[in-house]
C-alpha positions as CSV (number, residue, x, y, z in Angstrom):
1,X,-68.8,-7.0,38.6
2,X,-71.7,-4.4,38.1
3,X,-72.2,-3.1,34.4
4,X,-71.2,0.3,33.7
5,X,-75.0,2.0,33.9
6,X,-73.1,5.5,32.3
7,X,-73.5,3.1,28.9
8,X,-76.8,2.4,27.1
9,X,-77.0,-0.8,26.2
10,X,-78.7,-3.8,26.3
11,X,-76.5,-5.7,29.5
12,X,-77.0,-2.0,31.3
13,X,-81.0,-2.2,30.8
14,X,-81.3,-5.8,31.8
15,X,-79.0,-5.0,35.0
16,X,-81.5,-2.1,35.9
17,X,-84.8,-4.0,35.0
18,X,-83.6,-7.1,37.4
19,X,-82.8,-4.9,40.4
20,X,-86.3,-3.0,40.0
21,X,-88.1,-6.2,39.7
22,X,-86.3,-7.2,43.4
23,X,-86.6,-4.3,44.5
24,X,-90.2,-3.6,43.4
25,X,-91.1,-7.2,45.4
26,X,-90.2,-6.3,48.5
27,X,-91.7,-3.0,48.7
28,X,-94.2,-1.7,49.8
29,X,-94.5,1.3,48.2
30,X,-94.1,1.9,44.1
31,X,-90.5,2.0,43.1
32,X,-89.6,4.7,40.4
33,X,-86.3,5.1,38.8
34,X,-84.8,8.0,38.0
35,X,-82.2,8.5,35.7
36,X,-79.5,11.2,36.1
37,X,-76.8,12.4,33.9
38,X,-73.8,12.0,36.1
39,X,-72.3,9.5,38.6
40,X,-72.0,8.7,42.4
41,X,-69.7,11.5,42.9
42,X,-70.5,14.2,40.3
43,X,-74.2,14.1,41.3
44,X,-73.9,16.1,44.3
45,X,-72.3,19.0,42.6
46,X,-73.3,21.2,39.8
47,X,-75.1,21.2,37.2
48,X,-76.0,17.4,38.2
49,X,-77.6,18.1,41.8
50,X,-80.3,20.4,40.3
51,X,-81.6,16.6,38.7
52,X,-82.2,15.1,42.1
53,X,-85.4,15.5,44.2
């Protein structure tokens, strides 16, 4: 099961850092993360979508 990424902590950070590394190797283009205060459903509606570009 995936860690809760709402929480900061050190299993959260070391979940995120391993899937940019992956992710980052098969790319070709940079990878940049962006963090945004919500989740997968509350970041489409206000105030949270203003955060997405």
């Amino acid at each position: 099961m995936f860690p809760d990424l709402s929480k900061n902590d050190i299993k959260c950070k070391t979940f995120i850092l391993v899937i940019y590394a992956i992710v980052s190797k098969f790319s070709a283009e940079s990878v940049d993360i962006h963090f945004v205060p919500s989740d997968h459903i509350t970041m489409i509606a206000k105030p949270h979508v203003h955060d997405l570009h």
